[in-house]
N, C-alpha and C positions, 0 to 999 in steps of 0.2 A: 504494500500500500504506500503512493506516495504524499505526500507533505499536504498535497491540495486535498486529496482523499481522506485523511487526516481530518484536518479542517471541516471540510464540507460534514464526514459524521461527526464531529463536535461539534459543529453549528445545527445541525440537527437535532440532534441531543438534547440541546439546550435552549432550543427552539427559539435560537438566532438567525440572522441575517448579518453576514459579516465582509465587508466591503475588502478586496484583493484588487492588488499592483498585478493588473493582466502583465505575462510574463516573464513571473518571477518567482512560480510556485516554489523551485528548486532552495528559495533562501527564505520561506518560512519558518521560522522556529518555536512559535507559539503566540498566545495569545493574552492580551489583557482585557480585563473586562469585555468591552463590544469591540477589539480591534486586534488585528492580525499584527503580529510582528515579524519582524525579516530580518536578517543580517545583513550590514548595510554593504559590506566589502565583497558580499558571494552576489548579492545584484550588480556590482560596476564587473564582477566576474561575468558574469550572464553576458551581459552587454561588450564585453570585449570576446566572449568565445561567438558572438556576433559579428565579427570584424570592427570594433572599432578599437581605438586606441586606448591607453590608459586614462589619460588625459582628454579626449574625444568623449570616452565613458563616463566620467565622475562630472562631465559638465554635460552632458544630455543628462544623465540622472539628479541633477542636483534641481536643473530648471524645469526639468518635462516630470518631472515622481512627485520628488519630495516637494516644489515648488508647486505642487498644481492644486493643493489645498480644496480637497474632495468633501470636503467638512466635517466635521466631529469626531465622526467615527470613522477616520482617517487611517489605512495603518501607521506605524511608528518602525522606524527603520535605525538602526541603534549599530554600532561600532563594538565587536565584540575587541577586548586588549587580551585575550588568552589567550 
């Protein structure tokens, strides 16, 4: 089962509706309360096994993701240091 899979029967479950960064299943890693969380370095990942660059990546995802303020129940996209 993967990550989305996941999700989708927890929001089930819990008889949520829970708003996802079409993809980027692969850097889910849970959830807070109503919102999905990701890892923020495995999405500029995604996006460069995309063909873009490193720096091409972290600036399409900074202004097109995290910048596109989906509202409230936004996912949260976090920097793991481990």
């Amino acid at each position: 089962m993967n990550n989305r899979q996941k999700l989708d029967n927890y929001a089930d479950m819990a008889d949520r509706s829970m708003m996802v960064a079409d993809g980027f299943d692969d850097a889910i890693i849970g959830v807070w309360g109503e919102r999905v969380v990701y890892n923020r370095d495995e999405c500029i990942a995604i996006l460069q096994g995309q063909g873009m660059t490193l720096g091409g990546a972290e600036e399409y995802f900074q202004f097109n993701v995290e910048g596109s303020h989906m509202g409230e129940n936004m996912p949260i996209f976090i920097e793991l240091f481990f």
